[in-house]
C-alpha positions in Angstrom: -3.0 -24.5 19.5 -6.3 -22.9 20.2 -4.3 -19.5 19.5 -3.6 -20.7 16.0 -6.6 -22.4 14.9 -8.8 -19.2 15.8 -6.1 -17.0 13.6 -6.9 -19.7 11.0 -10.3 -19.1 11.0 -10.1 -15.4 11.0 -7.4 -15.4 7.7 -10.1 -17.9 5.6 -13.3 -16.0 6.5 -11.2 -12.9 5.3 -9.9 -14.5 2.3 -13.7 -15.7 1.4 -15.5 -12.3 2.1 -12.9 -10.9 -0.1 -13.4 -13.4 -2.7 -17.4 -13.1 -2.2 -17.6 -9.5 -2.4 -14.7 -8.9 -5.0 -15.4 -7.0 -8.5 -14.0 -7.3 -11.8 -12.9 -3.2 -13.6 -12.0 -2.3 -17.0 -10.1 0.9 -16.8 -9.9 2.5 -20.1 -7.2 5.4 -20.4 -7.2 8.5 -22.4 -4.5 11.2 -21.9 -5.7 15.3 -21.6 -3.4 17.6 -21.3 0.2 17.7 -20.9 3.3 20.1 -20.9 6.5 18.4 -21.3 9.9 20.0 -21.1 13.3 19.9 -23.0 15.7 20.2 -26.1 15.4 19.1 -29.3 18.2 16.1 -29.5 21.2 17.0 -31.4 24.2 14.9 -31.8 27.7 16.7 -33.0 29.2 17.1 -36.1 32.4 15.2 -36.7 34.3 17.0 -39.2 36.9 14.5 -40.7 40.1 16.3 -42.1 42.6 13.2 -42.1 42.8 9.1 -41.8 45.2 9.5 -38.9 45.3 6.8 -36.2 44.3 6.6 -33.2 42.9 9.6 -32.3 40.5 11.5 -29.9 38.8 14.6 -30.6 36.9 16.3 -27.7 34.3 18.9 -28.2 32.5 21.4 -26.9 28.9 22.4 -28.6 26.2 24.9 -28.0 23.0 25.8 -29.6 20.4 28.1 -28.8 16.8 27.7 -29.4 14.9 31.2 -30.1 11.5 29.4 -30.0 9.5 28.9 -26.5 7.1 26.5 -27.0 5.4 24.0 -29.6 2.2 22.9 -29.6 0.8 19.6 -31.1 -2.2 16.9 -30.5 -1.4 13.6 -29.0 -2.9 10.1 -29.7 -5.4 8.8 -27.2 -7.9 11.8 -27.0 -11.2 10.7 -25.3 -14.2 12.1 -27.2 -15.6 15.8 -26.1 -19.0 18.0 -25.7 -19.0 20.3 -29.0 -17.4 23.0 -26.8 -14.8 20.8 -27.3 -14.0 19.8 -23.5 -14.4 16.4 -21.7 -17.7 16.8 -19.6 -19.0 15.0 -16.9 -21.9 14.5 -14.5 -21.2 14.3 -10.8 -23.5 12.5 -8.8 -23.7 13.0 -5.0 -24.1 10.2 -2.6 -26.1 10.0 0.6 -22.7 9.5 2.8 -21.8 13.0 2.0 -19.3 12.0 -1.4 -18.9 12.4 -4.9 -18.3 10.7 -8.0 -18.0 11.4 -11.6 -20.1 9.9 -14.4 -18.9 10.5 -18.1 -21.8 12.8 -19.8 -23.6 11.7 -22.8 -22.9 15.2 -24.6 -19.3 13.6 -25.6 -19.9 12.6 -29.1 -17.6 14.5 -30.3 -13.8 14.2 -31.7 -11.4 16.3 -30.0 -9.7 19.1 -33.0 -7.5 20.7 -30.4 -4.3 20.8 -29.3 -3.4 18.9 -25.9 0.3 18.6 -25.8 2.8 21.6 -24.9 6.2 21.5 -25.4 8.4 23.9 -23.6 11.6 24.2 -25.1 14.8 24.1 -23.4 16.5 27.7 -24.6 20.4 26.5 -24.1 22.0 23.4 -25.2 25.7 22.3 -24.0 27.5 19.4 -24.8 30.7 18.1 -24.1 31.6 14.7 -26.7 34.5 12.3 -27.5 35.2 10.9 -30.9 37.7 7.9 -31.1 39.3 6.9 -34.0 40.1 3.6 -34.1 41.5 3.1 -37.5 41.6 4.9 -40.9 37.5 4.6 -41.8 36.4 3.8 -38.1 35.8 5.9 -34.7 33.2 5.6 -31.5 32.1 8.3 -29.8 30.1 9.3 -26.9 29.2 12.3 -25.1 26.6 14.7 -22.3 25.1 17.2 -23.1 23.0 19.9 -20.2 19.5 22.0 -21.3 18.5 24.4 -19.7 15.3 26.5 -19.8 11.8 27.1 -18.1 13.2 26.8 -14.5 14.1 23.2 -15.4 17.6 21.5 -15.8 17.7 18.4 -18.1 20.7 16.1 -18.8 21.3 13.8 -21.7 23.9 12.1 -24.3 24.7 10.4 -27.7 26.5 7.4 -28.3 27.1 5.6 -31.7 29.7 4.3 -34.2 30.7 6.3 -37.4 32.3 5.6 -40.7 34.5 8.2 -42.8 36.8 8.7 -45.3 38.7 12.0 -46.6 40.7 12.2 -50.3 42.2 15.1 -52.0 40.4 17.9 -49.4 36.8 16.1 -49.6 35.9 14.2 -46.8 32.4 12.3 -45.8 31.6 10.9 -42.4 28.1 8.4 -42.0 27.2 8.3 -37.9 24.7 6.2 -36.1 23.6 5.9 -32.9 21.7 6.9 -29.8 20.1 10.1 -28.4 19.7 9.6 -24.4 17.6 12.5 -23.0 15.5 13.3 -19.7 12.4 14.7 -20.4 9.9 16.5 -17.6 6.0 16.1 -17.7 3.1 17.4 -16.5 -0.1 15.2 -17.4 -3.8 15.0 -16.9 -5.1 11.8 -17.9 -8.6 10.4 -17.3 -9.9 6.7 -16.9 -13.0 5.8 -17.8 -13.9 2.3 -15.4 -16.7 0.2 -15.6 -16.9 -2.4 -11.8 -18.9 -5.7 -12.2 -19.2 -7.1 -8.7 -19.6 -10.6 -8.0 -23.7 -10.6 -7.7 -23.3 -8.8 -11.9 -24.4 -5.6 -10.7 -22.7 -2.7 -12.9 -21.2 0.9 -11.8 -19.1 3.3 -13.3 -17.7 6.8 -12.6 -14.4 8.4 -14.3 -10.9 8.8 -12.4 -8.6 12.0 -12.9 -5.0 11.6 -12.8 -2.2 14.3 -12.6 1.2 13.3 -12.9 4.3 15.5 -12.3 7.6 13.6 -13.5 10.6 13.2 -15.0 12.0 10.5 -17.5 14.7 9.1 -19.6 14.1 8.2 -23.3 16.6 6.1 -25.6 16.3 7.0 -29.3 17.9 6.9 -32.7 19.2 8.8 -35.0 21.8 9.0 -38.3 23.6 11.7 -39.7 25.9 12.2 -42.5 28.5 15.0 -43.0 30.2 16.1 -46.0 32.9 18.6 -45.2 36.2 20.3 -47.5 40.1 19.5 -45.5 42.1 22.2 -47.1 44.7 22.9 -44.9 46.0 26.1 -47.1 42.1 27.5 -46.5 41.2 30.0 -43.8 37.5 28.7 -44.3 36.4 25.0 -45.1 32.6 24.3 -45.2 30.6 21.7 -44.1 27.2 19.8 -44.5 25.5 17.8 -41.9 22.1 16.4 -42.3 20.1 13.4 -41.1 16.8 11.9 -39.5 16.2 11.7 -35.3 13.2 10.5 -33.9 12.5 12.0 -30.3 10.0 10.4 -27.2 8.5 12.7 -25.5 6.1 11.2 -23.5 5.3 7.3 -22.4 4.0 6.5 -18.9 2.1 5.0 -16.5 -0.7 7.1 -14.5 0.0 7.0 -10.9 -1.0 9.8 -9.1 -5.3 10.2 -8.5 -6.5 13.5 -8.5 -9.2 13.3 -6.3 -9.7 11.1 -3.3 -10.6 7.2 -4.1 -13.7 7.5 -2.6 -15.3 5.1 -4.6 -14.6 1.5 -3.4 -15.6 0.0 0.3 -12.7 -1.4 1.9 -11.9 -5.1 1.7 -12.5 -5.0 -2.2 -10.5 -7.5 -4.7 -10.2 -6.3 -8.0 -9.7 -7.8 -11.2 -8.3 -5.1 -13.3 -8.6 -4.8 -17.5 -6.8 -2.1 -18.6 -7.4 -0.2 -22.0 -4.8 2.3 -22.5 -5.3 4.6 -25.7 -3.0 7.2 -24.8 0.7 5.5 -26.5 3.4 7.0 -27.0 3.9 10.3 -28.1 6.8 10.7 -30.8 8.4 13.2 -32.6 10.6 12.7 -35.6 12.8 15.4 -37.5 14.6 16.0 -40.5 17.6 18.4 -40.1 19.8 20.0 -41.7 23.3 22.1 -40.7 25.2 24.0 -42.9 28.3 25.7 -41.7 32.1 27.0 -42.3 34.5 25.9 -39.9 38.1 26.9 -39.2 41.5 25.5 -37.8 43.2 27.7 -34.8 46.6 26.3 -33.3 47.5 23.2 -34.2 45.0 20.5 -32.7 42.1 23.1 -32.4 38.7 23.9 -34.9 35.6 26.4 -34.0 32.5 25.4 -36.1 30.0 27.6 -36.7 26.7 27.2 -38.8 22.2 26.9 -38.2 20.5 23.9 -37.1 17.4 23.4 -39.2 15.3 21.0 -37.8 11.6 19.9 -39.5 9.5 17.8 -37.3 7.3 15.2 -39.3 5.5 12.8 -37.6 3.1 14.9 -34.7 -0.3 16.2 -35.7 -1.9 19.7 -35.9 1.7 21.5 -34.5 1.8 25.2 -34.1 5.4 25.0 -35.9 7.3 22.4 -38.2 10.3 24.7 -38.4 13.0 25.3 -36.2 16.2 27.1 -36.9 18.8 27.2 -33.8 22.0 28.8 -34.3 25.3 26.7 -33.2 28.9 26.7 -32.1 31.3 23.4 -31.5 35.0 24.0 -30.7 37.0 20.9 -31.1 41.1 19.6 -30.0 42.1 16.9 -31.3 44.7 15.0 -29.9 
C-alpha cells in the first residue's frame, strides 16, 4: 500500500510540474521549395462506333511527354529579404546550441518560382469500358509513369453516356483521376512559445519532407468521332477540363535537431498553415484518326494538347504529348 501511494505521489507532482511549467505555441506554416514528380492525368478516349449490348472494350494507351519539367509559384510563400530569399538570425546559446530567429530584412513579397514539377516522360495505361446498354457504359482502368528514376501508379474510373447515328457518334465521360504523386518539400514554421509565467520566445523550425501520395481528382471529357465502317480512316475529337493535386500535406520531418524545448514541456499548439493546396487545372484537347484492324480490334493515334490554367507565374502553359491507344472489343 506504501508501494502505491508513493507512485501516486510521484505521477501528481509530475502531472503538476508539467502543468506549471507548460507553454502555449502558435506555429504558423509557409511552404519553400518543393519538387514534385509525375504525369499529367489522362483518361482514354472511348470511341463509340455502335449501340451494341453488352459489351467490353479493353485498351491499351501510351503517351509521351517531350517536356522535363515545369516550373510555377505555390500559395503560402513567407515574405523574403530583397534578394528575394527567407533570411534569418541565429542566435547562439551559452549550452553550446543554436536557434533561429526570423530577420527583420523580410519585408518583402516573394516573385519567384518555388514549385518544380518533374514530369513523368512515359505514360501506360491499360482500361475497361463496359457497356451496359445502348447510351450507357462504366469504365475503369491503371495506368504506370515512368520518368526521373521514379515509378508512379495511378487510374480513372467514371460513368459515360453516348450515342452514334448515321456514322456520327458522341460520347460525354465523367469521372475520377487517381494518381500517386512524389514530393520533396522544404517548409518553414514560424512559432511564437508563451510559458505559463507570460514570458515570450520565438525561433523558426525547418522541415524537409521526402514522400509520396495519392490524390483523387475530377475530370470530364467529351468525344465526337465518325463510325464509317466502309472508311480506312475515321477521325476523332476528344476534349475536356481535369483538375490535378499536386501537393497537400502535413510537415513531419524537422530539419534540424529540436533543440529548443527543456524536457518535461506541455504544449498547447495553434497552428496557422498558409501553405494549401497546390492545384493544377487543364484544358485539353485530342485530335486524331483512328482505324479498325481485324474484326474486334482499333489503333488510335492523334496529340494531347493540354493548357494548364489555374497555377501562377509557370515556365509553360502548353503541353503537346503525342499518343497511341489500341483497343478489342469483345
Amino acid at each position: 500500500m506504501k508501494h502505491l501511494i508513493k507512485h501516486f505521489k510521484i505521477i501528481f507532482l509530475s502531472i503538476f510540474m508539467l502543468t506549471l511549467f507548460g507553454c502555449t505555441t502558435i506555429e504558423t506554416l509557409y511552404l519553400q521549395d518543393v519538387e514534385v514528380t509525375g504525369p499529367i492525368n489522362q483518361s482514354p478516349i472511348h470511341i463509340t462506333d455502335s449501340t451494341q449490348t453488352p459489351s467490353v472494350t479493353f485498351s491499351m494507351r501510351f503517351s509521351y511527354n517531350p517536356e522535363k519539367e515545369m516550373k510555377a509559384k505555390t500559395e503560402g510563400t513567407p515574405k523574403v529579404n530583397e534578394d528575394g530569399f527567407y533570411q534569418v538570425d541565429t542566435i547562439y546559446h551559452d549550452d553550446g546550441t543554436i536557434s533561429f530567429k526570423k530577420s527583420n530584412e523580410n519585408r518583402y513579397l516573394y516573385r519567384g518560382q518555388n514549385l518544380t514539377w518533374n514530369f513523368a516522360s512515359v505514360t501506360a495505361g491499360i482500361d475497361m469500358d463496359i457497356k451496359l446498354s445502348k447510351n450507357f457504359a462504366l469504365f475503369a482502368g491503371v495506368n504506370y509513369a515512368g520518368g526521373n528514376n521514379k515509378s508512379l501508379w495511378g487510374g480513372t474510373g467514371g460513368i459515360g453516356l453516348f450515342g452514334v447515328n448515321n456514322g456520327i457518334a458522341f460520347r460525354l465521360d465523367a469521372g475520377f483521376h487517381f494518381q500517386s504523386i512524389a514530393y520533396d518539400a522544404y517548409t518553414i514554421a514560424e512559432i511564437k512559445e508563451t510559458s505559463f509565467w507570460g514570458s515570450t520566445y520565438e525561433y523558426v523550425m525547418f522541415y524537409h519532407d521526402i514522400d509520396e501520395t495519392t490524390y483523387f481528382d475530377p475530370f470530364v471529357n467529351f468525344t465526337f468521332n465518325t463510325a464509317k465502317k466502309d472508311w480506312v480512316l475515321n477521325i476523332f475529337i476528344n476534349g475536356g477540363y481535369s483538375v490535378q493535386s499536386l501537393l497537400d500535406f502535413e510537415p513531419r520531418s524537422i530539419d534540424y535537431d529540436w533543440f529548443f524545448l527543456p524536457p518535461f514541456v506541455v504544449n498547447t499548439t495553434y497552428t496557422n498553415d498558409y501553405r494549401g493546396e497546390t492545384t493544377a487545372g487543364f484544358v485539353h484537347l485530342t485530335p486524331g484518326v483512328y482505324f479498325n484492324f481485324a474484326e474486334q480490334g482499333r489503333i488510335l493515334i492523334g496529340a494531347r494538347f493540354y493548357y494548364e490554367t489555374q497555377l501562377e507565374e509557370v515556365s509553360q502553359n502548353l503541353f503537346i504529348l503525342p499518343m497511341m491507344q489500341v483497343d478489342f472489343t469483345l
